[in-house]
C-alpha positions as CSV (number, residue, x, y, z in Angstrom):
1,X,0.0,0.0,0.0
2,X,1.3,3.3,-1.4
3,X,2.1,5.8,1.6
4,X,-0.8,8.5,1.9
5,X,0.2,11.9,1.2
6,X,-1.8,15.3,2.3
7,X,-1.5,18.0,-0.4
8,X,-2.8,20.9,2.5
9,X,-0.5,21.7,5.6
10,X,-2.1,21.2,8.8
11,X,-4.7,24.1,10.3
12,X,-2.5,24.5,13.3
13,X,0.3,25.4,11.1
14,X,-2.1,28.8,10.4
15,X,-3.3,29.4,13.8
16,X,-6.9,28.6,12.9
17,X,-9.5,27.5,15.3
18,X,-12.5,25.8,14.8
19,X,-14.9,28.3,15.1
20,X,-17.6,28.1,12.0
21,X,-17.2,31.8,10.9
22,X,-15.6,35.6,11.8
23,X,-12.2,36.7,12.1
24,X,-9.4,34.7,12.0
25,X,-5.8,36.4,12.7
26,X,-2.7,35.5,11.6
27,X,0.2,37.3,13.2
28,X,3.7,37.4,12.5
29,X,6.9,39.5,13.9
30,X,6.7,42.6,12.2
31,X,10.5,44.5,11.5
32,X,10.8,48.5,12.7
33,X,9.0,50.4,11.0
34,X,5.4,49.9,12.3
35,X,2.8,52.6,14.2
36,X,0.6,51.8,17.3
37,X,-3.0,52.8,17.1
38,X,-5.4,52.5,19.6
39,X,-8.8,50.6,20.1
40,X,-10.4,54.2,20.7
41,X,-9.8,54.8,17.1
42,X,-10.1,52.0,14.7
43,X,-13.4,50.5,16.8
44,X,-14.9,53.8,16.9
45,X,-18.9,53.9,16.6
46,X,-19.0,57.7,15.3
47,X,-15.6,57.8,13.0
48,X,-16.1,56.7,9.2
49,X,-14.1,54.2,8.0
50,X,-12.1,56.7,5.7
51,X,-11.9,59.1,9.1
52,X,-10.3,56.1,10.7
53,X,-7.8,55.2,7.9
54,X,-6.9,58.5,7.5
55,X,-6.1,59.2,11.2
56,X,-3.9,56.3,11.4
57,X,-1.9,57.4,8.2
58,X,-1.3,60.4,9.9
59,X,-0.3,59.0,12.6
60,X,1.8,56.5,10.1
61,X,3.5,59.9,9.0
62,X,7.1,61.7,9.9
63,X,7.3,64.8,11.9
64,X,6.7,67.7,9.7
65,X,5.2,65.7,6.6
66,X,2.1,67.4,4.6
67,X,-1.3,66.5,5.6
68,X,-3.4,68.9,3.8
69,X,-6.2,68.1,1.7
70,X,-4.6,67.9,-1.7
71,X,-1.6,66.0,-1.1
72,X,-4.1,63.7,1.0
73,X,-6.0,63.5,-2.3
74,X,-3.3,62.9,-4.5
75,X,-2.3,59.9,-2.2
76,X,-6.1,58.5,-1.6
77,X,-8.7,58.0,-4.4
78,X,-11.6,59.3,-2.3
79,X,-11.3,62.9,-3.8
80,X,-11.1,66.1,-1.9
81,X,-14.3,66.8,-0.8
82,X,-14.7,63.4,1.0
83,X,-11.4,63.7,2.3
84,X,-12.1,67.1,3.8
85,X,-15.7,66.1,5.7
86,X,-13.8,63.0,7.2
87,X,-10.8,65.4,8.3
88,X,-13.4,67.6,10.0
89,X,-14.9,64.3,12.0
90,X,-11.7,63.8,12.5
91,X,-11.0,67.3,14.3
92,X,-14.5,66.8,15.9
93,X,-13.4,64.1,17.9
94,X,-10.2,65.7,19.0
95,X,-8.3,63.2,17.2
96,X,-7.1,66.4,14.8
97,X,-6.6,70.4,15.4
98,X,-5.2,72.7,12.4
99,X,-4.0,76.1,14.2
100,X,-2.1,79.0,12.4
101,X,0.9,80.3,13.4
102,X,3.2,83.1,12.5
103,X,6.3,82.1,11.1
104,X,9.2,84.6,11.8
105,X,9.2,85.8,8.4
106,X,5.7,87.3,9.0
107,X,4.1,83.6,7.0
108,X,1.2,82.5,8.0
109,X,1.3,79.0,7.9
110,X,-1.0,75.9,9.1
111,X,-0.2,73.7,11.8
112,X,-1.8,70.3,12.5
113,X,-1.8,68.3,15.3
114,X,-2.6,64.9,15.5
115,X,-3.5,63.5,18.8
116,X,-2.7,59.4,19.2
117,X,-5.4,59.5,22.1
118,X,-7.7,62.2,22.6
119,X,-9.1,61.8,25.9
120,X,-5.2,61.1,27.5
121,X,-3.8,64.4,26.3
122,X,-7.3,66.4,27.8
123,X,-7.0,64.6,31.2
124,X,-2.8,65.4,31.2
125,X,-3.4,69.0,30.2
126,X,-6.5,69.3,32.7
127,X,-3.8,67.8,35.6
128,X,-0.9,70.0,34.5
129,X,-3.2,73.0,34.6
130,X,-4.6,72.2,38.3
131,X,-1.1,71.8,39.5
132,X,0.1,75.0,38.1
133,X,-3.0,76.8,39.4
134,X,-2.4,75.1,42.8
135,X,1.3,75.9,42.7
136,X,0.7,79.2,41.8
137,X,-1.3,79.6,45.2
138,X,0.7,78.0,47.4
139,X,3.3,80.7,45.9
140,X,1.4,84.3,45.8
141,X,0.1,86.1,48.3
142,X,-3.5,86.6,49.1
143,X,-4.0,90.6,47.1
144,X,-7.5,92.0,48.5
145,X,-9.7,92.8,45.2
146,X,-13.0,95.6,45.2
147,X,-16.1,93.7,45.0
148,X,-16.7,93.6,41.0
149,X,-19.2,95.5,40.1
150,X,-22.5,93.5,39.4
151,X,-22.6,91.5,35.8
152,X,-26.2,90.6,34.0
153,X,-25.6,87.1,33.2
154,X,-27.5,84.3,31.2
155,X,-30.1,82.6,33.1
156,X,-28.6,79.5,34.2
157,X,-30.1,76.1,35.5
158,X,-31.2,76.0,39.2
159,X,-30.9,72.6,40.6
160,X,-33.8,73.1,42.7
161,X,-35.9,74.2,39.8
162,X,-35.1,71.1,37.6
163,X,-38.2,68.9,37.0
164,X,-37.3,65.3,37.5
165,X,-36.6,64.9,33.9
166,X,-33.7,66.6,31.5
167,X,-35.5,69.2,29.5
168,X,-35.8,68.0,26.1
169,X,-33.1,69.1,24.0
170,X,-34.2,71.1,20.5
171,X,-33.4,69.2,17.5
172,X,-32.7,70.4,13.9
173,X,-35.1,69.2,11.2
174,X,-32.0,68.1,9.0
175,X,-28.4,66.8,9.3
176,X,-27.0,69.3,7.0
177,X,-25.6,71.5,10.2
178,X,-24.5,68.3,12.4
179,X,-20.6,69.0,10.9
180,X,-20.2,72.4,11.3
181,X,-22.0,72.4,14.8
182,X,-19.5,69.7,16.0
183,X,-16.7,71.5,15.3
184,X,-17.9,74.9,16.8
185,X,-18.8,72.7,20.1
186,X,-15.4,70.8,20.2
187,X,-13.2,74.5,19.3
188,X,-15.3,76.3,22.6
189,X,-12.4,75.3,24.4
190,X,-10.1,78.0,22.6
191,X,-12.6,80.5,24.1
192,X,-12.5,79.1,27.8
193,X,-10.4,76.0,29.0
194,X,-13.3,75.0,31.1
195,X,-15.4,73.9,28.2
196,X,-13.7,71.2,27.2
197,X,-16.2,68.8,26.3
198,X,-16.0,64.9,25.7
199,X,-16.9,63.3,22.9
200,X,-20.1,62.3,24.6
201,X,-20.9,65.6,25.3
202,X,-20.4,67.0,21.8
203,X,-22.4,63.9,20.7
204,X,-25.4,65.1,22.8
205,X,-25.2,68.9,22.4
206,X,-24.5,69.0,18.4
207,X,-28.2,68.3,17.6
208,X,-29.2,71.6,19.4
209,X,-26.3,73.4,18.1
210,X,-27.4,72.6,14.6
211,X,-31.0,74.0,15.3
212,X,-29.8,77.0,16.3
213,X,-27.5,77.0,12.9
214,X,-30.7,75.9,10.5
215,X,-32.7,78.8,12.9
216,X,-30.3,81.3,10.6
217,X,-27.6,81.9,13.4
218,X,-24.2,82.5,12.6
219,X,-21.5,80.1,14.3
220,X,-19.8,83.5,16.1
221,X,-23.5,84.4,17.6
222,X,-23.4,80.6,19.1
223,X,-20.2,80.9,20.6
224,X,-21.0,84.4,21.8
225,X,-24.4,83.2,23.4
226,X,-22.6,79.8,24.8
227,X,-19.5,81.8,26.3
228,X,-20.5,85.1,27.5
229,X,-21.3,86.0,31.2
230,X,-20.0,82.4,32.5
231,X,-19.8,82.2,36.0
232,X,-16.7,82.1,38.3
233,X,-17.0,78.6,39.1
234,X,-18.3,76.2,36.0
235,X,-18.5,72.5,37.3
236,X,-20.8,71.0,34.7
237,X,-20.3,73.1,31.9
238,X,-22.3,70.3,29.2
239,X,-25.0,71.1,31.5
240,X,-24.7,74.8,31.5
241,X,-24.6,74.5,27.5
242,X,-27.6,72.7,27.4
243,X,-29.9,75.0,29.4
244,X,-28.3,77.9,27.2
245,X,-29.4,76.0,24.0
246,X,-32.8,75.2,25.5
247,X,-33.7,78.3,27.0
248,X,-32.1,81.2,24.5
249,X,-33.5,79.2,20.9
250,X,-34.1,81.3,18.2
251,X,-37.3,81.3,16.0
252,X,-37.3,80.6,13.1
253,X,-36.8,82.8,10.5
254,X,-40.3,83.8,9.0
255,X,-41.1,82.9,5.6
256,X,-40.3,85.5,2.8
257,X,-43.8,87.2,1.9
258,X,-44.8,87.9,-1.4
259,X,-44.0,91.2,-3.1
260,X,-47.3,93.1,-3.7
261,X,-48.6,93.7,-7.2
262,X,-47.3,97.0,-8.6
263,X,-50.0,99.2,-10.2
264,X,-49.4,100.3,-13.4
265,X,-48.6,103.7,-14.2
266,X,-50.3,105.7,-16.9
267,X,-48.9,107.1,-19.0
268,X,-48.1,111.0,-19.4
269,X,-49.6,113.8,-20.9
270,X,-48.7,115.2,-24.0
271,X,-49.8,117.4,-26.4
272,X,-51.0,116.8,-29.9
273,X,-48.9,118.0,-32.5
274,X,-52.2,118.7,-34.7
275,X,-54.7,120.3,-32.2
276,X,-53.2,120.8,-29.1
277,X,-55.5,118.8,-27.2
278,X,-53.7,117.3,-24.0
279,X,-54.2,113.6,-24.5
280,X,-52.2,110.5,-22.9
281,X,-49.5,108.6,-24.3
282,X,-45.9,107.0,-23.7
283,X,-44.7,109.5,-26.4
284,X,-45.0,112.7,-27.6
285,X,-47.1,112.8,-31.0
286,X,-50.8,113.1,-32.6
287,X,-53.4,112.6,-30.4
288,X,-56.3,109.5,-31.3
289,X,-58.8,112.2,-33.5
290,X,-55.8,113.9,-35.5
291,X,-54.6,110.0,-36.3
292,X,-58.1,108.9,-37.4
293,X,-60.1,111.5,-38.8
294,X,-62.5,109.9,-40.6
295,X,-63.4,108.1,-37.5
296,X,-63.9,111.0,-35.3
297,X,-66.2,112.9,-38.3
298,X,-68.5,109.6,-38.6
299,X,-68.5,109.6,-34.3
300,X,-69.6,113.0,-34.4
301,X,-72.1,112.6,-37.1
């Protein structure tokens, strides 16, 4: 009897289990040259899927190397405008921020920033800034201020006048705004350090931001209504952005009405070139009787 020969390799030579159906990964030692991304990113249940790839090619990229829209276009087939909405969900999420700065030439030149893991770099920052504020206590000396002189602020949500159920946040009749209204939420932060927001939060509060945008408001009359007249100590700042949104909605704007029939003019007077009778026409000439003749004898007859 012939020996019996197997033309496959074995499955554990690939690592594969016995299970029916999903994923099955094979991993091998990968040389230098590789980039870490985190779970936060590529499972994310908001991102796109080109949001995602594109974040971690940036994160793929060398210090200083171009990440603006068109070389990102030349080097993906998805095209600019695609490229740009999933670089704004992008800076949404805090995954990306594009500052200017001024070179010392006088340039003005774009910055981005590209953040490995969002929601570390806010808690580090929020630690380094309550260390400096509490070292900067320990070290100055207590200064006596004048009582400020009294500020008319927002109305603001009393906790004893809260029904026993979150007021119910407005929402826009369309997604068209959702983009812009995400960003204007996740840049307040430039405005005041204290509202930075999580993802969760901008989540929540985008809809009503977007209602106010479709209401006809400008972004800079959101910010303004979000950020002015804050109080001296903000602990729930999504909360205090919600009220604001609730309470300070615009209407609508009211629909255009329609123009109101004009009434024709007449025209002028002139004078007839044959009898001098006043008469009305667009243009000087003979008046109707001086044209006609024969019809004005056979009227009169």
């Amino acid at each position: 009897m012939a020996e019996q020969q197997f033309n496959a390799p074995a499955r554990a030579q690939y690592g594969i289990r016995r299970t029916p159906s999903g994923v099955h990964k094979v991993t091998e030692h990968q040389d230098p040259g590789y980039t870490i991304v985190g779970n936060h990113l590529t499972q994310h249940r908001s991102l796109s899927g080109l949001a995602i790839g594109l974040a971690a090619h940036i994160q793929s990229l060398p210090e200083g190397a171009p990440v603006d829209i068109r070389t990102l276009a030349k080097r993906f087939p998805e095209g600019r405008d695609r490229i740009a909405a999933a670089l704004r969900e992008l800076e949404a999420y805090g995954y990306l921020e594009r500052v200017r700065r001024r070179t010392d030439d006088g340039r003005v030149v774009t910055l981005t920033l590209s953040y490995n893991n969002p929601q570390a770099t806010r808690a580090r920052r929020a630690r380094e800034a309550a260390e400096e504020a509490k070292r900067r206590t320990a070290t100055e000396p207590p200064r006596p201020s004048p009582d400020p002189a009294p500020v008319r602020q927002p109305p603001q949500p009393s906790p004893a006048a809260q029904p026993s159920s979150a007021p119910q946040l407005p929402e826009p009749a369309t997604r068209a705004h959702h983009p812009p209204a995400a960003a204007l939420l996740a840049n307040l932060r430039r405005d005041d350090p204290r509202l930075l927001l999580s993802v969760r939060d901008i989540q929540r509060l985008t809809p009503p931001v977007a209602a106010w945008l479709e209401r006809g408001a400008t972004p800079d009359a959101v910010r303004s209504a979000l950020t002015t007249g804050l109080p001296a100590t903000l602990r729930h700042p999504a909360a205090l952005l919600a009220h604001r949104l609730t309470e300070l909605l615009p209407p609508p704007l009211p629909a255009a009405s329609p123009a109101a029939p004009t009434r024709a003019r007449p025209s002028p007077l002139q004078t007839c070139d044959g009898c001098d009778r006043a008469f009305r026409a667009p243009a000087p000439g003979r008046c109707r009787d001086c044209r006609h003749p024969a019809a004005a004898e056979q009227g009169a007859a």
